[in-house]
DRENPABA-48606 format. One line per 5 residues: number of its first residue (from 1); their letters; for each residue x, y, z of N, C-alpha, C, O. Coordinates in steps of 0.05 Angstrom, whole numbers, plus 5000, padded with zeros to 4 digits. Layout:
BEGIN
NUM	a	X,Y,Z,X,Y,Z,X,Y,Z,X,Y,Z; ...
! end
This chain:
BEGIN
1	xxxxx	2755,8460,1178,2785,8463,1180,2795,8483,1159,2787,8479,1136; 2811,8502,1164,2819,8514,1151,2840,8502,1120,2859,8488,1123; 2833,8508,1106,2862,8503,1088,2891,8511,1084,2903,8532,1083; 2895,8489,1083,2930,8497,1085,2937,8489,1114,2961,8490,1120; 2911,8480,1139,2925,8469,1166,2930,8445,1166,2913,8430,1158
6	xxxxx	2959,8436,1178,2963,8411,1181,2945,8393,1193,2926,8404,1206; 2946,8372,1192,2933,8347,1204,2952,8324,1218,2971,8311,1209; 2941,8325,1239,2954,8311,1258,2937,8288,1267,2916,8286,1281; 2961,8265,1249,2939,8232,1257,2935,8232,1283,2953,8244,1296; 2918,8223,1293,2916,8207,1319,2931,8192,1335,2929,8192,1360
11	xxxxx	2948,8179,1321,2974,8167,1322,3000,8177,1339,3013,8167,1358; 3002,8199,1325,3025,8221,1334,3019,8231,1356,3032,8230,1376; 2987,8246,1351,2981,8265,1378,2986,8242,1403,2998,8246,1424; 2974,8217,1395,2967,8194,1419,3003,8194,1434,3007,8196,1458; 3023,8192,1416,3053,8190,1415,3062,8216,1434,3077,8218,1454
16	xxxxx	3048,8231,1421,3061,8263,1431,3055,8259,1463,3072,8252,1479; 3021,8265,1472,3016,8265,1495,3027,8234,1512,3036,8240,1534; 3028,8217,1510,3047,8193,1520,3067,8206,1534,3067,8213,1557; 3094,8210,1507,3120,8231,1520,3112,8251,1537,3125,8246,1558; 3097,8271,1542,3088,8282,1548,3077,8276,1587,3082,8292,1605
21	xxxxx	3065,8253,1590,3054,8243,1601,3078,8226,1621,3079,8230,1646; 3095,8208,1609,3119,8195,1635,3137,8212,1639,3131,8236,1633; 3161,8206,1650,3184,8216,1654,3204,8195,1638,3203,8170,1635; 3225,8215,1626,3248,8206,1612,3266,8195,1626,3265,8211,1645; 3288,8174,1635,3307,8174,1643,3340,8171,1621,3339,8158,1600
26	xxxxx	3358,8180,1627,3374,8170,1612,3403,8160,1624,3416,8173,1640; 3412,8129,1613,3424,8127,1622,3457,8122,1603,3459,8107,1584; 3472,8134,1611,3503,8130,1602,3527,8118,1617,3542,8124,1636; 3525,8088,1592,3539,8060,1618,3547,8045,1592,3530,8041,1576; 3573,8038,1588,3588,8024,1570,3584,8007,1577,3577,7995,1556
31	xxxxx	3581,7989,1598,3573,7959,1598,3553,7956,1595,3535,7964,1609; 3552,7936,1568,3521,7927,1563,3506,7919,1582,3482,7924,1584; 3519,7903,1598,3496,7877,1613,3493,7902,1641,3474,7895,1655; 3507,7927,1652,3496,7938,1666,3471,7954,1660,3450,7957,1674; 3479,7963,1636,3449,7986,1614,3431,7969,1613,3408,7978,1617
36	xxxxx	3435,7938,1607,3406,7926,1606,3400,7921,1626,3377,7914,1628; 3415,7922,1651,3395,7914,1679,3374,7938,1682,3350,7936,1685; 3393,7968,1680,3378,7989,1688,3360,7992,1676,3339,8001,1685; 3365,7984,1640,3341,7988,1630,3308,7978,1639,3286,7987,1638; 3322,7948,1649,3295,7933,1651,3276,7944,1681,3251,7947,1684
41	xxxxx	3293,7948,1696,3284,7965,1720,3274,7993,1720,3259,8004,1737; 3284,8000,1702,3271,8027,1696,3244,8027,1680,3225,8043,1684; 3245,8010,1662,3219,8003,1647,3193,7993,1660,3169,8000,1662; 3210,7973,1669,3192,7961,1695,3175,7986,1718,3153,7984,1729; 3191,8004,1719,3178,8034,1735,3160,8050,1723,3148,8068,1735
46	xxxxx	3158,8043,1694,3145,8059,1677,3153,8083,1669,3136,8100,1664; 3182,8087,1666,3200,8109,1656,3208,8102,1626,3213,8079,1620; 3210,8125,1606,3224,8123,1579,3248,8123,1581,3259,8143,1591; 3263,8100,1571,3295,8102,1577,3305,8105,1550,3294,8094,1531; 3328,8120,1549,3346,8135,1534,3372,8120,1538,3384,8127,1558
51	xxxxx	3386,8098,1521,3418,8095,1526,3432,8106,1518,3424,8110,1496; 3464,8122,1521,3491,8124,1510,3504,8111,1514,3499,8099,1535; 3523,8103,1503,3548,8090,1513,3578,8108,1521,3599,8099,1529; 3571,8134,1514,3599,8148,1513,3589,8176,1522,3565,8180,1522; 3602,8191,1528,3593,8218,1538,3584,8231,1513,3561,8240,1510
56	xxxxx	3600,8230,1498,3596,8248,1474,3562,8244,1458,3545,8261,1452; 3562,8224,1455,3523,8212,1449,3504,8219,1475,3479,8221,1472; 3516,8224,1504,3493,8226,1520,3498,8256,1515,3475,8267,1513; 3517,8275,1512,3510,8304,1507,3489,8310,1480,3474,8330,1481; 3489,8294,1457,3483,8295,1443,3452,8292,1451,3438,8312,1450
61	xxxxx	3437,8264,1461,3413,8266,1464,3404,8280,1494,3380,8280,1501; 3419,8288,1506,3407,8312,1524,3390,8334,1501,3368,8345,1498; 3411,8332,1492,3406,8362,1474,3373,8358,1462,3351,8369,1463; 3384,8337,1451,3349,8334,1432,3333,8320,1452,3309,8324,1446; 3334,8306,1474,3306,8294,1480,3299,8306,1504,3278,8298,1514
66	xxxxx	3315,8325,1519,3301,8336,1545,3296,8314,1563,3273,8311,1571; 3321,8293,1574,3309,8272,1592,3303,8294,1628,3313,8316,1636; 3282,8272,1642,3284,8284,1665,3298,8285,1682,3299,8304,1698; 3321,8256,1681,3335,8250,1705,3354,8239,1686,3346,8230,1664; 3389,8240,1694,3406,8221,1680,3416,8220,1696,3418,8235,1716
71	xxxxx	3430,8191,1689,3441,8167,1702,3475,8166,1688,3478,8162,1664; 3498,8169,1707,3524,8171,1686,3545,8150,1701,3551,8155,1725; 3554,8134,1691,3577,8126,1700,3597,8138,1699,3597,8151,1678; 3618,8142,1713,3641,8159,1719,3660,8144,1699,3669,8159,1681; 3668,8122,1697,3683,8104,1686,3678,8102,1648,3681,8080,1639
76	xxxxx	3670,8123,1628,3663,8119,1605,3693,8122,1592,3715,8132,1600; 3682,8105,1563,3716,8116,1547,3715,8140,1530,3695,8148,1519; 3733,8147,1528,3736,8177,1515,3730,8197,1539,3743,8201,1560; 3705,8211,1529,3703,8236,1555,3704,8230,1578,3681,8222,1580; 3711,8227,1593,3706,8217,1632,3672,8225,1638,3658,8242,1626
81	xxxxx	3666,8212,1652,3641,8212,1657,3632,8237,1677,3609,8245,1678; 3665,8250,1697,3657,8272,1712,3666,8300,1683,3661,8323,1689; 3674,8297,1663,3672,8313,1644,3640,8317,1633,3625,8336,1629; 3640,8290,1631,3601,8291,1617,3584,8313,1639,3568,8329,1630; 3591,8309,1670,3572,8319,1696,3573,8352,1688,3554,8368,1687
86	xxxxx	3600,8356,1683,3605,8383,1677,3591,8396,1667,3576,8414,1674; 3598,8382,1635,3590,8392,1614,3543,8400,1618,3528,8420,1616; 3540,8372,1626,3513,8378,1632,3510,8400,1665,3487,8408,1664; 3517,8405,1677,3505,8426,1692,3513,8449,1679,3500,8470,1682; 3533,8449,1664,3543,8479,1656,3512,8489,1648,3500,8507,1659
91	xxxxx	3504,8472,1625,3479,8478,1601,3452,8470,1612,3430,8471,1600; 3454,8463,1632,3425,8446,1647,3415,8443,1670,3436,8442,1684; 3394,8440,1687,3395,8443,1713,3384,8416,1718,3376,8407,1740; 3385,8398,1689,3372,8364,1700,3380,8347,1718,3405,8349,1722; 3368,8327,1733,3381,8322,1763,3396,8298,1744,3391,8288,1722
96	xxxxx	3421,8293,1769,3441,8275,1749,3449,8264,1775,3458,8277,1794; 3446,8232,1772,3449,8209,1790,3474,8197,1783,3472,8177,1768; 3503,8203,1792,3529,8186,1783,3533,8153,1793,3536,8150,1817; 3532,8130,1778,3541,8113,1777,3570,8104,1789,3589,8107,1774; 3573,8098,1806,3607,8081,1810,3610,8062,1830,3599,8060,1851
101	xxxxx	3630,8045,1819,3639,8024,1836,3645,8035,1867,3654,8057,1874; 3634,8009,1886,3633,8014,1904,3664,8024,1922,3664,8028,1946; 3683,8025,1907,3703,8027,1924,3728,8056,1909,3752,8062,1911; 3712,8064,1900,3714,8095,1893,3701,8109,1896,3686,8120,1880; 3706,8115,1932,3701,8133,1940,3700,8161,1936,3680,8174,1937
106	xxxxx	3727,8170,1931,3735,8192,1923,3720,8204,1890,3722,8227,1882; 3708,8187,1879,3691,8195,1848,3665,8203,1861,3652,8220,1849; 3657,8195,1880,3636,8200,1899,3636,8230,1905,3620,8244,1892; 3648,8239,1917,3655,8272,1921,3673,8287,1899,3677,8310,1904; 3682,8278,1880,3685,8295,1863,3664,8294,1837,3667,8309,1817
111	xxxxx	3639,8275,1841,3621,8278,1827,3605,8289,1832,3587,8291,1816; 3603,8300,1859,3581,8320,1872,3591,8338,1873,3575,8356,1871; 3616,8347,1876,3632,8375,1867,3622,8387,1832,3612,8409,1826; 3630,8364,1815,3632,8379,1791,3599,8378,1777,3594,8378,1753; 3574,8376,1806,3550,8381,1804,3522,8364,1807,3499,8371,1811
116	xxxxx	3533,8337,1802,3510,8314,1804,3499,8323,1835,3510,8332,1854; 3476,8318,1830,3455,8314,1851,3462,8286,1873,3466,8290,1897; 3462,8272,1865,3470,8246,1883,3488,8217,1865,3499,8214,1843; 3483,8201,1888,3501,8178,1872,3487,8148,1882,3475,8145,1904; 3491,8129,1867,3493,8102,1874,3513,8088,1872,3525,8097,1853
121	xxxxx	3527,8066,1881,3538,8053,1873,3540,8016,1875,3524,8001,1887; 3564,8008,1857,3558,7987,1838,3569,7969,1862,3586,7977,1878; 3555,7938,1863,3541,7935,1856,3511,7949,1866,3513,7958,1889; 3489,7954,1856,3467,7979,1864,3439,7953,1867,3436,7933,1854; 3422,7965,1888,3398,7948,1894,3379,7969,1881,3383,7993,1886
126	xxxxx	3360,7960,1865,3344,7968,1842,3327,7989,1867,3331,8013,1870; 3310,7974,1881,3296,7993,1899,3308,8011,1907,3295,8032,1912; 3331,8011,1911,3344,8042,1927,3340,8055,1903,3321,8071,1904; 3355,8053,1872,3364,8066,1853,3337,8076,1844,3340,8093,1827; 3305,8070,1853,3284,8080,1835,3280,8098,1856,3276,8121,1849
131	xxxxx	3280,8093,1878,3273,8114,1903,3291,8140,1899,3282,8162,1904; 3321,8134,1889,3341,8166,1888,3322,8173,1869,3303,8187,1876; 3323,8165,1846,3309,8177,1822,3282,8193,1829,3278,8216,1823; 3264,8175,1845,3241,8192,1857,3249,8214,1867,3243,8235,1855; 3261,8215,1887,3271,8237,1899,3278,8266,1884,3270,8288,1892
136	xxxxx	3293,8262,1862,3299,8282,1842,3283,8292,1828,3283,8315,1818; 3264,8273,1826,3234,8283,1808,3221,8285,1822,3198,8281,1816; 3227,8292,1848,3197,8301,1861,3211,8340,1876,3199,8361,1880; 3237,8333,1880,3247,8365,1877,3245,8384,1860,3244,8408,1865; 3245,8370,1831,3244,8385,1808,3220,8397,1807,3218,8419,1796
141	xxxxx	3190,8380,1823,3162,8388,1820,3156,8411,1834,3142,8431,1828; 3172,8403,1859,3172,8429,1885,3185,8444,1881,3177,8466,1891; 3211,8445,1867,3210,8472,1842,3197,8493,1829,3198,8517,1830; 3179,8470,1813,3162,8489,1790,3134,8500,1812,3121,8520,1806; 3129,8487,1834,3112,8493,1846,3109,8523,1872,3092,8536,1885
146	xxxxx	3133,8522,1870,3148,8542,1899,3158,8569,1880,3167,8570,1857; 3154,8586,1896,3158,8618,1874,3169,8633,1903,3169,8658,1900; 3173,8629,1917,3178,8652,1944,3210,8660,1953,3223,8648,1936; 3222,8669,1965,3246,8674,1974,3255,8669,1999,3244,8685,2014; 3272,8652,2013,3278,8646,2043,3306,8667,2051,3326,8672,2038
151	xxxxx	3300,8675,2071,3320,8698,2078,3332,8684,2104,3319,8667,2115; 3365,8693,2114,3377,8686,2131,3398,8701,2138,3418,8688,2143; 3400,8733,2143,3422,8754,2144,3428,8766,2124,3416,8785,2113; 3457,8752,2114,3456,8766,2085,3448,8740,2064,3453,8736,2041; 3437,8727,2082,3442,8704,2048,3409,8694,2040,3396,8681,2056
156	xxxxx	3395,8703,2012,3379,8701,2005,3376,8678,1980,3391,8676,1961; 3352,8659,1987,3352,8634,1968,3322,8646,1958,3303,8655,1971; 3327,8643,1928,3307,8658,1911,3295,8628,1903,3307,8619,1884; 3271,8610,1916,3261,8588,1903,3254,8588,1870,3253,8568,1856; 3251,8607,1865,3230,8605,1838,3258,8610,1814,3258,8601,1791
161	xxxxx	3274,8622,1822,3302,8621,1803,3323,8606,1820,3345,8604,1809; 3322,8597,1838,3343,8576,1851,3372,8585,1848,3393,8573,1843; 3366,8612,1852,3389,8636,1855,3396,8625,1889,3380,8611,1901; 3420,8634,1898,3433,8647,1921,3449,8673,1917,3467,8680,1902; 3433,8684,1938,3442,8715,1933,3458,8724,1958,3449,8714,1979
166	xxxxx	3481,8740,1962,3498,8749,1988,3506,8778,1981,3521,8788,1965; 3485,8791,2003,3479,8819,1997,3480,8831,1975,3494,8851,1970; 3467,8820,1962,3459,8829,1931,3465,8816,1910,3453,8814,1889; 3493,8802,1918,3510,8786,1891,3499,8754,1889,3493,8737,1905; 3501,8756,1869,3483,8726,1864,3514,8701,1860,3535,8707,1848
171	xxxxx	3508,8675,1874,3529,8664,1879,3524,8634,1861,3500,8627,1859; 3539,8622,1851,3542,8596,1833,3539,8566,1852,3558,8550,1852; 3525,8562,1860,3520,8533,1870,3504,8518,1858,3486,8525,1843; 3510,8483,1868,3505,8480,1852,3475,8466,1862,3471,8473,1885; 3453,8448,1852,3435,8436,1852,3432,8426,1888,3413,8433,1903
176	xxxxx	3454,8411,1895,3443,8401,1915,3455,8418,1942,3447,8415,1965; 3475,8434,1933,3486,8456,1949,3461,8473,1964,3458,8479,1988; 3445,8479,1937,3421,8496,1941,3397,8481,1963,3384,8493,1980; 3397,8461,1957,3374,8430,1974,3389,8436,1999,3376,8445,2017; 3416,8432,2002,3423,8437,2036,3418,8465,2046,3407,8471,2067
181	xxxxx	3425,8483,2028,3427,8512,2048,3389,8513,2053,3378,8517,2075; 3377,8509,2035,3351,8512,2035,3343,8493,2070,3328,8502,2088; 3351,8477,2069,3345,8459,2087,3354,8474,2116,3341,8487,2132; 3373,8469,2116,3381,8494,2139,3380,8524,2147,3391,8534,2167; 3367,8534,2129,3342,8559,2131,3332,8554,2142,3332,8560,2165
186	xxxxx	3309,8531,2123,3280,8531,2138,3283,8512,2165,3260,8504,2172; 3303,8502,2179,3305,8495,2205,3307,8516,2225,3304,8509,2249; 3315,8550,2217,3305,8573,2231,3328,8567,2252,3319,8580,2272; 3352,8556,2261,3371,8552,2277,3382,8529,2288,3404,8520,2294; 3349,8518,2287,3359,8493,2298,3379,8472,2282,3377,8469,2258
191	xxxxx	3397,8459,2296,3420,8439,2287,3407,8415,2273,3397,8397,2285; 3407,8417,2250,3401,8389,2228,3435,8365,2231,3459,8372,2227; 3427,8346,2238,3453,8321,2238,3447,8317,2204,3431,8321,2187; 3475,8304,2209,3484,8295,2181,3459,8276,2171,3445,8280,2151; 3457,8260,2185,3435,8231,2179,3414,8237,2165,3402,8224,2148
196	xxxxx	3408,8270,2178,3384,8285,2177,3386,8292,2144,3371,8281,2128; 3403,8307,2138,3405,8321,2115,3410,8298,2103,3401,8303,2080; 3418,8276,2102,3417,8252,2079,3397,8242,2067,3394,8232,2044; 3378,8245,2093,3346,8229,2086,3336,8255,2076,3323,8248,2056; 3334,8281,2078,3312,8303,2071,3322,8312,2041,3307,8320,2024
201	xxxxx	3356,8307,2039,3367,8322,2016,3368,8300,1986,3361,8303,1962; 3380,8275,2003,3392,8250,1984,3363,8238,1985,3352,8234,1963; 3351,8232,2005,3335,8210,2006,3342,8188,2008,3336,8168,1995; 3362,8191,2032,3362,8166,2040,3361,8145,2052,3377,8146,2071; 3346,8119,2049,3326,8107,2076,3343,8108,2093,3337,8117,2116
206	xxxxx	3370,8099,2088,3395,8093,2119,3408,8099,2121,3419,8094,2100; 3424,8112,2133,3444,8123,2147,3467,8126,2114,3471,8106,2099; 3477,8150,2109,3492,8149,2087,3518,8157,2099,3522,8156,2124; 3535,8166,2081,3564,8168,2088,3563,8202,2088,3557,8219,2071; 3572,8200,2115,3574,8232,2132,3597,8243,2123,3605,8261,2138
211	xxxxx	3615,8238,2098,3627,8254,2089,3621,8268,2063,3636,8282,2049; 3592,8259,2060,3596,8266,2032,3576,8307,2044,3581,8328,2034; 3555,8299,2068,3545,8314,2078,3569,8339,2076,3569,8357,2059; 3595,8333,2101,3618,8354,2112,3626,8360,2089,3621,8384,2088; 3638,8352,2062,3650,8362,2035,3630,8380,2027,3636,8401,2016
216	xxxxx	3604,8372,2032,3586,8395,2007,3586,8420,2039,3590,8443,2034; 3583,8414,2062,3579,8440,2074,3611,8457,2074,3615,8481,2071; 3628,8440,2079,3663,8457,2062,3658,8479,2052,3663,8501,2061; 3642,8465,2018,3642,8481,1996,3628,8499,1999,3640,8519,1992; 3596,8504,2010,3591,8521,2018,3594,8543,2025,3584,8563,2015
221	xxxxx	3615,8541,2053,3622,8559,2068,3644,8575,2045,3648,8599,2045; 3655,8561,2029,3673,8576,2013,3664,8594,1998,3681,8610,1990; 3637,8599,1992,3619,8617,1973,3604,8638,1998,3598,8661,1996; 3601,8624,2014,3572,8648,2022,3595,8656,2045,3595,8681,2048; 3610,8645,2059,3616,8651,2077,3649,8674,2086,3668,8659,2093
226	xxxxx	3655,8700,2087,3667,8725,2085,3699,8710,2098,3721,8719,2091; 3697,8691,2112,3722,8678,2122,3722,8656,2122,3716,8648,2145; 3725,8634,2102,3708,8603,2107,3719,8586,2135,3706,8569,2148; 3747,8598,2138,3759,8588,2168,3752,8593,2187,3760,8580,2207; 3731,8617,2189,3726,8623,2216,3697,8630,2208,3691,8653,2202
231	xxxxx	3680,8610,2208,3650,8613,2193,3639,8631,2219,3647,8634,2242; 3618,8640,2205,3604,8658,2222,3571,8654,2213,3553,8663,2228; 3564,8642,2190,3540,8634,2181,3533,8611,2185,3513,8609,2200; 3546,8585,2174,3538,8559,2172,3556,8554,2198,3578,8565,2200; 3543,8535,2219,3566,8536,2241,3558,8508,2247,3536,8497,2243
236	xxxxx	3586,8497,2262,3575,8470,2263,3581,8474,2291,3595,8489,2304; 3556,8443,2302,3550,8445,2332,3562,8410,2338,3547,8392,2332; 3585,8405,2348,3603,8388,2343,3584,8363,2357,3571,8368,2377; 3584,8339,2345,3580,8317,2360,3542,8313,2348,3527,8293,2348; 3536,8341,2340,3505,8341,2329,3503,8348,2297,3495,8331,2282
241	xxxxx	3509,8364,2291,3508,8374,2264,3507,8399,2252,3522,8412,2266; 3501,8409,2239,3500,8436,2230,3477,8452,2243,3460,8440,2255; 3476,8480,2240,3461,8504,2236,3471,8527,2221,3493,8535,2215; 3435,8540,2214,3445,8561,2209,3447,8595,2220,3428,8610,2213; 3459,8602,2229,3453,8628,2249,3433,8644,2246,3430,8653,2223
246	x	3417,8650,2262,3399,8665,2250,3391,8689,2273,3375,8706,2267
! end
């Protein structure tokens, strides 16, 4: 060994490769007795869990621990919890699962606006909530794994930078914006139903709420599309579901 090189117990390295080895989750939930359910279910999955109680501490250990997936309740005190969503997509592309009571609806689609990947809500059955989580970590893999470009007229999805490009200009969407248009590419014309895109995009075993599908294809059309009123790209085929022209 050289002199002057550190030494690294066994201990640490054993510590290092561990982290190394699971996936992080983190979750940010002011109610104790909800944080300890997730926690125990999440542990129970064999995930490292991370708590906050406030937005301001889950920005903080984003920063330092690189979790894989976070978990946010909408409902926090001080920062709002769709401020926390913000703030983390602005700086991050980590998949982010929003928390909310079942009868706020409306936090539902404005938490997938201001970027979360998907949502559960309270009260939540543990099996669904490890299956979304799968879902996000297994996109993130097919990510790092996929390097190619899908073309569709003018609108180009760059896999390996998870760019959208419209004749040349590169366009701001967000995470799961990108999961749909991708999806209706590679269907080459044919009409994907809502149901469809819930289970391939959300992952979800049953039938989800077909509005949350029509809000993110809205938004869409507002970016890629030259007149969003009178679409000419993303077109919907009434009574079935979407396509994309090709």
């Amino acid at each position: 060994m050289l002199k002057g090189t550190p030494v690294i117990s066994p201990i640490v390295e054993s510590e290092r490769l561990y982290r190394d080895m699971i996936r992080t989750v983190m979750v940010v939930e002011d109610d104790d007795a909800i944080r300890m359910v997730l926690r125990t279910n999440l542990e129970d999955e064999g995930y490292r869990v991370l708590e906050a109680v406030t937005a301001e501490q889950g920005l903080v250990i984003v920063q330092d621990e690189q979790p894989d997936v976070v978990l946010v309740d909408l409902r926090l005190p001080g920062i709002h919890g769709l401020d926390l969503v913000r703030s983390l997509r602005a700086t991050s592309s980590v998949p982010i699962v929003i928390v909310t009571a079942q009868t706020d609806s409306h936090d539902v689609v404005a938490g997938l606006e201001a970027g979360a990947d998907d949502y559960v809500t309270k009260p939540f059955v543990a099996k669904e909530l490890m299956a979304r989580i799968r879902t996000q970590l297994r996109r993130v893999t097919q990510e790092d794994d996929v390097a190619e470009s899908m073309i569709c007229g003018p609108i180009e999805l760059r896999m390996d930078t998870a760019e959208v490009v419209r004749n040349g200009e590169v366009i701001a969407v967000s995470r799961i914006e990108f999961y749909v248009l991708a999806e209706l590419i590679s269907a080459q014309g044919r009409v994907l139903s809502r149901d469809h895109l819930l289970r391939k995009v959300w992952g979800y075993g049953n039938a989800g709420d077909g509005r949350v599908v029509d809000n993110l294809i809205y938004r869409l059309r507002n970016k890629i599309e030259e007149d969003p009123a009178t679409p000419e790209l993303l077109l919907t085929v009434r009574g079935f579901g979407y396509r994309m022209k090709v």
